[in-house]
N, C-alpha and C positions, 0 to 999 in steps of 0.2 A: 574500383571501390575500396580493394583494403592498403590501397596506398593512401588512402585519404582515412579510411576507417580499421587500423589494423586488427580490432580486437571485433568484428563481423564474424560468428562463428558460421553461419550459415551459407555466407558470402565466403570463404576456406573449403567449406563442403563441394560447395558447387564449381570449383576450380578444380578443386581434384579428381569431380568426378569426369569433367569434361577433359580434364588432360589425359587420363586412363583409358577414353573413349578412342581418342586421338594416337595413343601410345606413344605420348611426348614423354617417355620415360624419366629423362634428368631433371625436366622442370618438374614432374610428377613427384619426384623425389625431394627437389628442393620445395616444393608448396605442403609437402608433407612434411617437412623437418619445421617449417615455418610454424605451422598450425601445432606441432605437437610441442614447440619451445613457448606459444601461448597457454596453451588448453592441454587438459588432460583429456586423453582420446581415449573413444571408447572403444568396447571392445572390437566390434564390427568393423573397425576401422583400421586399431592394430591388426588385426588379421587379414583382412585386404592386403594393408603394405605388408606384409610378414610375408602373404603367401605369392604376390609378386619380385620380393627379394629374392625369396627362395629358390622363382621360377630361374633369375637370372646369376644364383649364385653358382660358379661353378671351379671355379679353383678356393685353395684352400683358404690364401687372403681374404677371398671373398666369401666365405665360409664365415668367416672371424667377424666381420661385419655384421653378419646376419645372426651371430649370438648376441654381438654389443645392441641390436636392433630388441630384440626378446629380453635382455636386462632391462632396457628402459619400460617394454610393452609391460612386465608382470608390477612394474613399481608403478602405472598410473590407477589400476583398480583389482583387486583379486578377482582373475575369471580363470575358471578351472579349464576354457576352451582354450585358453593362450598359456596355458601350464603343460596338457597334454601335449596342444601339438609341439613347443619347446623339446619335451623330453622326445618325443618322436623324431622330430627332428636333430636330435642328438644324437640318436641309435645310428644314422646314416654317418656319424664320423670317427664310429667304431674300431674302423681299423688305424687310426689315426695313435699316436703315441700317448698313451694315458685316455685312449677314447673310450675305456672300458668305465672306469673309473667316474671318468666326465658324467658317463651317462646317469649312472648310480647319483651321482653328486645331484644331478640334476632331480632326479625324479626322488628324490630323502626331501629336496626343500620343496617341491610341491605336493608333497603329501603336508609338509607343515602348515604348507601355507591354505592348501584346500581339502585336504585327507579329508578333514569332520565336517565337510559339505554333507548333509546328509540326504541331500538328492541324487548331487552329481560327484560326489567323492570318489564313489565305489569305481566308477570309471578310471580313474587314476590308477586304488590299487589294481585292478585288472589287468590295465598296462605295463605295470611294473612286473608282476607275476608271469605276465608272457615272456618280456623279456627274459626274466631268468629261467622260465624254462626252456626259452631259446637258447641261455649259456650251456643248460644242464643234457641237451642233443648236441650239443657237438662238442658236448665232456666225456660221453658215452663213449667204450671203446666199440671196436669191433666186432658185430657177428661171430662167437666161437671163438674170441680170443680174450687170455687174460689179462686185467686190466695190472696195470703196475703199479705199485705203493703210492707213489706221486698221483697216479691217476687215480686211484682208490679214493686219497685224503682229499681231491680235485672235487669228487663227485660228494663225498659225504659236505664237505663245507655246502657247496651248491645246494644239496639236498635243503641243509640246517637254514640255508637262504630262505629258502620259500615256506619251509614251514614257519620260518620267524614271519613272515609276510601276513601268511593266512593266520595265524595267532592275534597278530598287531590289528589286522583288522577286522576279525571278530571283536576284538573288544570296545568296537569303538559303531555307535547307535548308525546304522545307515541304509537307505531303503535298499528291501531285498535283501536281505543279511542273512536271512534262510536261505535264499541259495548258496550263497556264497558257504554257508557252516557246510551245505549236503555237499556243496563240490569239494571243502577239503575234508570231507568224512569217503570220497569216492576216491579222493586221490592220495592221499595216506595211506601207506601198506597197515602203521601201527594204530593202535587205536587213541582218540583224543584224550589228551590228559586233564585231569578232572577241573584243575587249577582255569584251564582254556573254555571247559565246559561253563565253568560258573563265572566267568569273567561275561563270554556272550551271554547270558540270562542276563544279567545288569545291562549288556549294553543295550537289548533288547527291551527292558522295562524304561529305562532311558529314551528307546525308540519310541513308545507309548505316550510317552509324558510328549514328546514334542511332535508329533504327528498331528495333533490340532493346530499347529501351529502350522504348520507346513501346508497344511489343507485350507488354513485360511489363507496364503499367499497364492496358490493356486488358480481358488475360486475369486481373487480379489481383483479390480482392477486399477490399475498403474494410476498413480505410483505407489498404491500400497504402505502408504505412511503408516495411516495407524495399526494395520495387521504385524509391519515389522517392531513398531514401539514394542506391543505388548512382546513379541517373540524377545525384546532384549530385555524387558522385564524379566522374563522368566528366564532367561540365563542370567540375567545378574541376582537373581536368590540363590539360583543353583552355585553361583561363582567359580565357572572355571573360565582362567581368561584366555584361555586359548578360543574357547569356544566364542565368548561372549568377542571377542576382536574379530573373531570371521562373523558371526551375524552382523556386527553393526559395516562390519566392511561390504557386507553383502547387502544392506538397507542403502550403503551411503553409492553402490555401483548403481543402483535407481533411483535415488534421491540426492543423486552430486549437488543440486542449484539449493538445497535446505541447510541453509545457515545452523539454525537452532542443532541439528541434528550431528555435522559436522562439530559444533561447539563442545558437544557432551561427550563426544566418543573421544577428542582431544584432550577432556577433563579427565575421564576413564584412565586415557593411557599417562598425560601427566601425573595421575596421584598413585596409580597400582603399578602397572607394570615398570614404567622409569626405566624402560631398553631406548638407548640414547637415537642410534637408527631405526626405531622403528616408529619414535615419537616426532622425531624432526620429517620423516618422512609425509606423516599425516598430515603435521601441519603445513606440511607446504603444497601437498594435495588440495587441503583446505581452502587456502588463501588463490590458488589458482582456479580452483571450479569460483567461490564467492567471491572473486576482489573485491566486491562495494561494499562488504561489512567488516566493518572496523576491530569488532572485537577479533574476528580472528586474527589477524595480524597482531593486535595485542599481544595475544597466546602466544605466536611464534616467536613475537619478539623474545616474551619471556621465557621460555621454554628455551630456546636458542643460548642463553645468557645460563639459564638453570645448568644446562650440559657445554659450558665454559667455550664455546664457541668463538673465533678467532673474532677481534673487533672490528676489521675489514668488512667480514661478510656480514656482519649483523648492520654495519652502517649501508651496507649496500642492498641490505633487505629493508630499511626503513626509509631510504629511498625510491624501492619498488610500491613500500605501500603509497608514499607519496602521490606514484603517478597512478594507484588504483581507481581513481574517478567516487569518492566515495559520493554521497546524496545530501548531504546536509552539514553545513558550517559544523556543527560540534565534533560531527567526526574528527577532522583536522585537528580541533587541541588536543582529542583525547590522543589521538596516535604522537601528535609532539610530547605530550605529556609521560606517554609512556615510554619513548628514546629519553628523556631529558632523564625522568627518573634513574633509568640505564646510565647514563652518561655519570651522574650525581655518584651513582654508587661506585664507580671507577677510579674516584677523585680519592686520595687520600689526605683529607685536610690536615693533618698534625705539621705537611707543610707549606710554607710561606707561597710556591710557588711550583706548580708543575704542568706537564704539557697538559692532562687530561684535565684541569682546572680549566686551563686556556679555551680549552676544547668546548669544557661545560660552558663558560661563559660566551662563547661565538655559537653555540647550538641554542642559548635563550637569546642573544639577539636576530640569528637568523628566524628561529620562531615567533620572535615578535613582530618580524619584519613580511615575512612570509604570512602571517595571516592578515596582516594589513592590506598586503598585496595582491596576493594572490586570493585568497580565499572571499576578501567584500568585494572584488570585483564580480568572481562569479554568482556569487550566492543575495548579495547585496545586504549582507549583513554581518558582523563578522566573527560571530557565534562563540564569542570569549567578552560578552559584554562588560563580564564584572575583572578585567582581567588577571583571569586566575594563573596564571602565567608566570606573569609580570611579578605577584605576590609571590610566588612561588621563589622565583627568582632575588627575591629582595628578600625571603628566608634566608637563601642559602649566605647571601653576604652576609646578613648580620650573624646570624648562629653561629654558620661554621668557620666562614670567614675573615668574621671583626672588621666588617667593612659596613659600617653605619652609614657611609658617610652615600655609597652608593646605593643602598638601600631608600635610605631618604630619597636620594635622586631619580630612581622608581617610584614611590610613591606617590612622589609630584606628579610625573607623566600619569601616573592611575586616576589620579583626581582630576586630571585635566582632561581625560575624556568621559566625560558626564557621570563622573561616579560619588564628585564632592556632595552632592543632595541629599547620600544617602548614609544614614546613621550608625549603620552596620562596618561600611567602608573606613570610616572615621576611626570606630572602635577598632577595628583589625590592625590598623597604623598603630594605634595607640599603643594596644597590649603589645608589637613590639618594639616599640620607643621604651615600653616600660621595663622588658625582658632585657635588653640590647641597647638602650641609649640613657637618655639623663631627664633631670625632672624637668631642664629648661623646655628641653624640645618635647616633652610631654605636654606641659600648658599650653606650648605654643600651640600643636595641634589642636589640643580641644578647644583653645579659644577660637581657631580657626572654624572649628567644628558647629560651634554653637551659631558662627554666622552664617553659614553656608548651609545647613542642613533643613531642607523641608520637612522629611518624610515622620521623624521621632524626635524633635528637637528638647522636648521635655528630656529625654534619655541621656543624650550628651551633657546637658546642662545639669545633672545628678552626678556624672560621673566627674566634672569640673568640680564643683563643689566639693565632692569627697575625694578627688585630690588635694587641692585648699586645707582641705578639713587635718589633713593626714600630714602634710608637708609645706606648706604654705606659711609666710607672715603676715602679717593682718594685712598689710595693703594689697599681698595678693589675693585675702578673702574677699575682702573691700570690692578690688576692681573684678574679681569673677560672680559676686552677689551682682553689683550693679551691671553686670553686660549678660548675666541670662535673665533679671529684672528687665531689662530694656526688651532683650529678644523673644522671650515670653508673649510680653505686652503686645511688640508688634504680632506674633502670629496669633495671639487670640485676638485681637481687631482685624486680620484678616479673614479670620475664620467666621467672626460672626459677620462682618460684609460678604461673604459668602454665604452664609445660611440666609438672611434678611433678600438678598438676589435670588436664591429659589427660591422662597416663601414668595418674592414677589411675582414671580413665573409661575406658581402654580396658581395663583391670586385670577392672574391673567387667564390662564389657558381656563378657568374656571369660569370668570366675566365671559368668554370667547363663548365658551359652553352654552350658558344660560342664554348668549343674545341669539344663538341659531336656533336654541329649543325655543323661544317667544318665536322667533320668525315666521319658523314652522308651525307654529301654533297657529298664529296670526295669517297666513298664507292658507293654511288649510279652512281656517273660517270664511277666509272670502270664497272658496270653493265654492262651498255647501251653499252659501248666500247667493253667488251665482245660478249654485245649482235649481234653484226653487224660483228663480226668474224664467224658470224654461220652461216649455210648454209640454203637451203632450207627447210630442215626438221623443223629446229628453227623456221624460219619463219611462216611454216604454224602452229607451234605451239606456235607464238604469237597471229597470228590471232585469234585460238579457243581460248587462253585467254582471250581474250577481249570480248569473250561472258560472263566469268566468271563475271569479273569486272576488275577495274582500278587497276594497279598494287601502291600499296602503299609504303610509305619512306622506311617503314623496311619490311619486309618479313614474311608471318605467320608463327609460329613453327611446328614442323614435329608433324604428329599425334604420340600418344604417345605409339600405341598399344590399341589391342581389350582386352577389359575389365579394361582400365587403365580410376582412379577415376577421375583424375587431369584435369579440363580443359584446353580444347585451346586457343588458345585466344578472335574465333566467341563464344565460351562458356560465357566468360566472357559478351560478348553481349547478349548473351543469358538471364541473369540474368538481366538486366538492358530495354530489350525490344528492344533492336535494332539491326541494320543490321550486319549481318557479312560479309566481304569480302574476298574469300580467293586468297592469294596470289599464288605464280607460286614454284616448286619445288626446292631445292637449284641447282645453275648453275652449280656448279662443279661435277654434277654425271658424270659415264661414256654415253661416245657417246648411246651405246644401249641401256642405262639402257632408256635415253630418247626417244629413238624411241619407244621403248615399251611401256613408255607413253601417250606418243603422240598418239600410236595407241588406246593404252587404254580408254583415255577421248573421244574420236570420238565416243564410243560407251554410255558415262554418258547423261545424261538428264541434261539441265543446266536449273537451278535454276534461274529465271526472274522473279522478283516482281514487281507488278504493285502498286506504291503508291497511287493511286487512292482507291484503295479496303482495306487500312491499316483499318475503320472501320467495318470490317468486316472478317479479320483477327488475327490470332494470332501467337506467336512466340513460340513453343514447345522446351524447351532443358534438359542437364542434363540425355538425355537418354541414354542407354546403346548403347557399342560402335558395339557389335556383335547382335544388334535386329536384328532379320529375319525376312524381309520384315516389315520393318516398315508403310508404306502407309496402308497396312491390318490391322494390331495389331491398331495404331490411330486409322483409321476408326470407329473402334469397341468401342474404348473408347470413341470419341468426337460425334458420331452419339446419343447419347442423351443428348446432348447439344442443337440439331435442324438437318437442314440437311446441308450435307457437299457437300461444292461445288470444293475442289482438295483438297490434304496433295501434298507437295513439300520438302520430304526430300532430305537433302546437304547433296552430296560424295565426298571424297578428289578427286585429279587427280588417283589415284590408284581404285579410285572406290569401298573403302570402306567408312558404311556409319559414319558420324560425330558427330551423337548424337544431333540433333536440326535439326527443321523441320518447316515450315510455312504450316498451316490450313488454309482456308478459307472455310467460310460458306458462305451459301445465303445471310441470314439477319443479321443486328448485334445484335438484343439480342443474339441473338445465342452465336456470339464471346463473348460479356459480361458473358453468363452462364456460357461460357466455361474455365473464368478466376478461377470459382471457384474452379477449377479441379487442381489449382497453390499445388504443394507440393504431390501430391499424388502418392504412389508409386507403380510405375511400371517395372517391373523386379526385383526389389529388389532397387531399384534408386527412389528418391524424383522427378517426374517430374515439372520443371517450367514451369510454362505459362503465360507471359505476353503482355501486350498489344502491338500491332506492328505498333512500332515509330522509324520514321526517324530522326538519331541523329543529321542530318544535318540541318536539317527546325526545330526541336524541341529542340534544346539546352537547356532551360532549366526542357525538362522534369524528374520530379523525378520518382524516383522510387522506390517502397512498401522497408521502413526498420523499422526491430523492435525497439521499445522503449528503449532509452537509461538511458530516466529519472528514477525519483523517480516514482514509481506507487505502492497507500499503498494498493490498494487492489488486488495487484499481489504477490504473492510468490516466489521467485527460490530456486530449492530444488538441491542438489550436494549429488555426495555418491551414487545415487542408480543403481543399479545391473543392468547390461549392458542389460539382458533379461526381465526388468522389462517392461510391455506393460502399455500402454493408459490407456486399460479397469483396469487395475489391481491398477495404481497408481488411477485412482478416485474413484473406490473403497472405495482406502485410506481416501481423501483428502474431501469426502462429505459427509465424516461424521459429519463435523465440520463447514459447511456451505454449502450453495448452488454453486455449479463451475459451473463458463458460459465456460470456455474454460482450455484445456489442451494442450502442447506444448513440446512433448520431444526434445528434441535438435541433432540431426545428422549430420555429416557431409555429404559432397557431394553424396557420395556414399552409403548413406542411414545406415552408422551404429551408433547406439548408442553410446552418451558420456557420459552417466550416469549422464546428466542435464534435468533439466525440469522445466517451465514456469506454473503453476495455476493462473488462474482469477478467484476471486469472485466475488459475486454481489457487494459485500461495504469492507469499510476497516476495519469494527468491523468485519467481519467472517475471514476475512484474518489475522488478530492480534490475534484472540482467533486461530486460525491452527498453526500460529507460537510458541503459547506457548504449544500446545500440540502433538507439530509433529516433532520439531526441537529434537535430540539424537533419533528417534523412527528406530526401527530396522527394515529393509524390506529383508526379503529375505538373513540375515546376514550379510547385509550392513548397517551400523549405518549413516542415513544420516543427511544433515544439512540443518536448513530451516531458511529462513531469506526474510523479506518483499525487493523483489524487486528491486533493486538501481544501477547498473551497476556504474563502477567506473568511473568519466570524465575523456577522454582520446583528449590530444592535437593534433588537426590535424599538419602535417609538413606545414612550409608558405611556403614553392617550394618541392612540392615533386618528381617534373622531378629532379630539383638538385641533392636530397638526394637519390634517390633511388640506384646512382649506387655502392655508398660507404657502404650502410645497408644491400644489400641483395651478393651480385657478391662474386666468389672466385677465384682464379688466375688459368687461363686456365690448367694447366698444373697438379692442384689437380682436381681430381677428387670431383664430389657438395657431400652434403648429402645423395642423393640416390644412391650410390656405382658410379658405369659406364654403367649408365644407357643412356637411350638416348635424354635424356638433362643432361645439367651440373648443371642446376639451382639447387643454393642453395636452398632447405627447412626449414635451420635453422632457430628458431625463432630468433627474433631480440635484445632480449636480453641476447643471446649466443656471439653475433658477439664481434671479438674480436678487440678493438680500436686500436691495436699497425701493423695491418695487412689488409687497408680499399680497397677493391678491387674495379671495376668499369665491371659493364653488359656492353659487346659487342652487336654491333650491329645485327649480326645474331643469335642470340638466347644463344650462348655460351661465356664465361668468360673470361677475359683478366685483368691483372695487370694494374691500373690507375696509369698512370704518372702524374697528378696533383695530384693523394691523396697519393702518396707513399710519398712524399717530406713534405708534409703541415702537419699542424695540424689536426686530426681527431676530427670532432664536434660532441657529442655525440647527437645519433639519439634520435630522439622526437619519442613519446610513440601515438603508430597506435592502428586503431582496427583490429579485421580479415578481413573487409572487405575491410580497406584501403592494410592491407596486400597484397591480393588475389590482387586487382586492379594493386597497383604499381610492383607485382611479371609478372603479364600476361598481361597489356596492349602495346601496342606498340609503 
């Protein structure tokens, strides 16, 4: 796996732990040198390999290794565990030449570095105090013997040691610092000096002020984001930047994958502190926990560059960031943007000709070339549309280098990839032709200008003129009056042939309107007329309708069959939370068929809702169509939600049941709990359940849709394998961060579409999954993973208009479901074919449109599925 994937953090983990299991010590070593030349490792892991070095270090060579191994371990994150045992493990090479010294050296810089931890500081000075009171037993002379000058001034220095110790750190705020003051009041012959006294009261009320703080990391749980913010808030009022560098260092050892957070503590050390190793440091901490955000790498560039950095290495860190994998086309210009800048400021133009010129000019064509290449293949787009680049580039020639001539010869290239249209692009050429070249090649652009430009063409044509005006001889005024006169003319005769084509489209879609409202008119009169040719039997079978409900303009469609996915059209309400009504069966059946209805509903239970009780209700649908005995099977399911006080499932006139059902409970938590039950599947079916609202009195209630936006700390994954489960994909996906939610994507009928929706907690875990999940193979499905973004889709501006030309096919073919029993087309909509626009009949089946056979067919506006489904099943 990381031969094909090298930058697999978790896929490194799992090697080494399996080689450690094995005790394949030298691979053990080299997959750990591998991993730690990618990744900054953490603590738990430095110290693994630290304390297996140590096991097998045993001559002195091998000693020296196991220090160079603890330099690198203390520079990937400040942890006060891999400082002590360092110095501890220093004390063991004591006897060693200068091992005294060493040890000392060592335990001064980790007090710098973690001393004002003020949890686990105190642990450091503790160890360091031992030790020297370890020097100061065997400074001691002997039992009853005196000691000698040498040894006298031996013990007092040593003495002056420790008490500088306990002094140092009394003054510095750290938990338990009471005892620490009572053990050097116990271990001091003399008494404390007042200056030490009042030094610890300050660090102590110091202790106070951040003890909330501390208390909120404690009781917080991981990661701790915002309890660390405020903690750096309140050191940077206080502003000591000793202090405020270990919190954010301590914030960023649990929050390494947070861009945002990494960004600010690099601003910090760039603008205040300016310690040249200790800022280059950061930012390359930085850029190695984040590679896929651009802006750090920016920093390091310049930061790099700020502290005069050799030009080798800085060109070989902007070819790291290169291979960082960043997530979107623009990153790439800004990161070339930002070398070229560098590059540009190297150049000393005063002459005619030098390498870092050469240089600058081969770094704008490789960038020109490089995101042509590289960047629209992957991205398919090449995220420098206007390019700003290329203008950048044809600055530098003209300004600095008095090279018009290739400047012009960029500009050509800009306008030749789609950029002549635009009015702005023109003017940019323009002002510097104006700055930097002559008035010929100024006309000539703008006359260029005037013909080519769609977008503001009035604008160019002012700025033509008042050149003319300003510099011109009359036949130049002459001929720039008559070419934006000409050019004018033609774009207001296109514009009004453009407005005259809408007005005519809305003409139409209006006529379209009014002939389906007569239809329906006229359609529903012949009902009634029918209706009153009917006998008694009708009659008393309008009666029992009107227990049903109100008979509406069109008719509801016929159920579709037991175990058919598709809803009805009460379904359609179903999803949305409101009432369904159903309509009467079609008229034309035969005479028996109806009596046997008629007898049949006498024996249904009709379905009466009391809107009174809607807070306390709910709307069940989406269920299967052959449930057995559904009022039992609910029961079962919603009875731990609270207690239920009826289920009310709707049967057609036939007296099968419809798949949707009203609940009501006692109380309304109940119905609230029992929303959360939306989507869970029963029978093998997603059931919906949503809140039961009257579409009538609540117009504008919404109702629950997912996320159409940008969301960076969401995933969508495609590709994967129809049987892939829940449990199985997070599995996957949390390896690489924390996931709050998983979401496979099913249709109606509960079967998998090999999509699925990930939520992280933040958008650094969800940009590190994308770089290590997108090509990964599940189950011999190679899927694809990409942050979240659904594409914007145009609602239709009348979609009663449009609907009956986009979806309908001429009675007499049979829809996409073979001869089924509807005709309705299933086709998607970007199937339908413009030369053949049909028109939805009023009763549920198809007929040839006599407005759209004749007219011109408007190409349909681009829906989502849900506008889909609506405009396919509403009535």
């Amino acid at each position: 796996k990381l031969s094909i994937n090298a930058f697999d953090y978790n896929c490194h983990l799992d090697l080494i732990k399996l080689l450690r299991q094995e005790g394949e010590l030298v691979k053990l070593r080299r997959a750990r040198q591998k991993m730690s030349e990618l990744f900054p490792l953490t603590e738990e892991i430095w110290l693994d390999w630290l304390k297996d070095e140590i096991k097998m270090a045993s001559e002195s060579s091998e000693r020296e290794k196991v220090y160079e191994l603890f330099e690198r371990a203390v520079k990937d994150y400040i942890c006060p565990e891999i400082w002590l045992e360092y110095a501890q493990y220093s004390i063991g090479g004591i006897g060693q030449e200068g091992g005294m010294e060493k040890v000392r050296s060592i335990f001064e810089r980790a007090l710098t570095a973690v001393g004002l931890h003020v949890t686990k500081g105190a642990a450091l000075w503790e160890a360091y105090r031992e030790f020297e009171n370890a020097i100061l037993e065997t400074a001691q002379p002997a039992p009853g013997s005196i000691p000698s000058p040498e040894q006298q001034q031996m013990l007092c220095s040593q003495l002056e040691k420790i008490h500088t110790l306990f002094r140092r750190q009394l003054g510095i705020p750290l938990l338990d610092m009471e005892a620490s003051y009572a053990e050097y009041e116990e271990w001091s012959e003399d008494p404390i000096p007042e200056t030490v006294i009042k030094s610890y009261k300050k660090a102590l009320q110091q202790l106070e002020k951040c003890k909330p703080y501390e208390e909120a990391l404690l009781g917080a749980e991981t990661p701790k984001l915002a309890e660390y913010q405020a903690y750096i808030d309140f050191e940077m009022k206080a502003g000591d930047p000793a202090r405020i560098q270990l919190i954010y260092e301590r914030a960023l050892a649990e929050n390494c994958l947070v861009p945002d957070l990494w960004a600010r503590y690099n601003q910090y050390l760039d603008r205040q502190l300016k310690v040249k190793e200790l800022v280059l440091s950061a930012h390359d901490r930085a850029v190695r926990n984040c590679p896929w955000t651009v802006g750090l790498w920016i920093r390091y560039l310049l930061a790099m560059e700020r502290h005069r950095v050799d030009h080798s290495t800085i060109s070989e860190m902007f070819e790291k960031a290169l291979n960082a994998g960043f997530i979107q086309a623009t990153d790439y210009v800004e990161i070339w943007q930002a070398y070229l800048d560098y590059l540009r400021r190297r150049v000393d133009f005063t002459q005619d000709s030098s390498k870092e010129l050469e240089e600058l000019r081969s770094a704008f064509a490789r960038a020109v070339e490089y995101l042509k290449q590289e960047v629209e293949e992957r991205f398919s787009e090449s995220g420098d549309p206007s390019c700003t680049i290329m203008q950048n580039w044809a600055r530098v020639e003209a300004r600095l280098c008095n090279n018009m001539q290739k400047a012009r010869e960029l500009w050509d290239n800009i306008m030749t990839k789609g950029n002549a249209k635009y009015a702005n692009m023109w003017l940019e050429y323009y002002n510097l032709e104006r700055a930097h070249g002559d008035t010929q090649h100024c006309r000539k652009a703008l006359h260029r200008a005037v013909q080519c430009t769609s977008d503001y063409p009035e604008h160019v044509c002012e700025v033509l003129l008042t050149l003319e005006r300003i510099e011109g001889t009359l036949e130049d005024w002459d001929a720039a009056v008559q070419k934006t006169e000409n050019r004018l003319a033609r774009v207001n005769e296109q514009r009004a042939k453009a407005a005259e084509k809408e007005a005519a489209l809305a003409k139409q879609e209006e006529e379209k309107a009014e002939q389906r409202k007569q239809a329906r008119a006229e359609k529903k009169a012949s009902k009634k007329a029918k209706k009153t040719r009917i006998g008694d039997k009708r009659k008393a079978d309008d009666a029992d309708e009107g227990e049903w409900g109100q008979e509406e303009e069109q008719p509801s469609k016929r159920h579709r069959g037991e175990g058919d996915g598709v809803l009805l059209e009460e379904d359609m309400e179903v999803e949305t939370g409101l009432f369904g009504r159903s309509g009467p069966e079609k008229p034309d059946c035969p005479a028996n068929q109806k009596e046997k209805a008629s007898t049949s509903r006498k024996d249904i239970p009709k379905v009466l809702h009391d809107s009174s009780k809607d807070k306390v209700t709910v709307f069940v649908s989406n269920l299967s169509y052959n449930m057995s005995d559904p009022e039992v099977k609910l029961k079962e399911l919603f009875e731990s939600c609270g207690e239920v006080a009826e289920i009310r499932p709707v049967f057609s006139n036939k007296g099968t049941f419809r798949g949707y059902c009203y609940v009501e409970f006692k109380e309304e938590k109940s119905a609230l709990q029992a929303l959360g039950l939306d989507r869970k599947v029963v029978e093998g079916r997603p059931m919906f359940v949503s809140p039961c609202v009257d579409k009538n009195k609540n117009p504008d209630f919404k109702v629950f849709r997912y996320s159409t936006t940008l969301e960076k700390h969401k995933l969508f994954i495609s590709g994967l394998p129809f049987s892939c489960t829940k449990e199985e994909l997070e599995n996957v996906c949390k390896a690489h961060g924390n996931v709050k939610d998983i979401r496979l994507v099913t249709n109606r009928a509960g079967k998998p579409k090999g999509l699925a929706y990930v939520e992280y907690e933040n958008e650094a875990q969800a940009s590190q999954a994308v770089l290590k999940m997108d090509g990964l193979t599940v189950k011999e499905h190679v899927i694809k993973v990409a942050i979240s973004n659904p594409p914007l889709r145009k609602l239709p501006d009348r979609p009663e208009a449009g609907r009956a030309s986009q979806f309908a096919v001429p009675r007499q073919v049979y829809g996409a479901r073979g001869k089924g029993r509807t005709q309705l087309s299933m086709m998607p909509r970007a199937l339908q074919r413009q030369g053949n626009p049909v028109a939805k009949a009023e009763n549920g089946m198809v007929q040839n449109s006599p407005a759209t056979s004749s007219e011109p067919h408007e190409e349909p506006k681009k829906m989502s599925n849900a506008d889909f489904a609506k405009m396919l099943l509403k009535k």
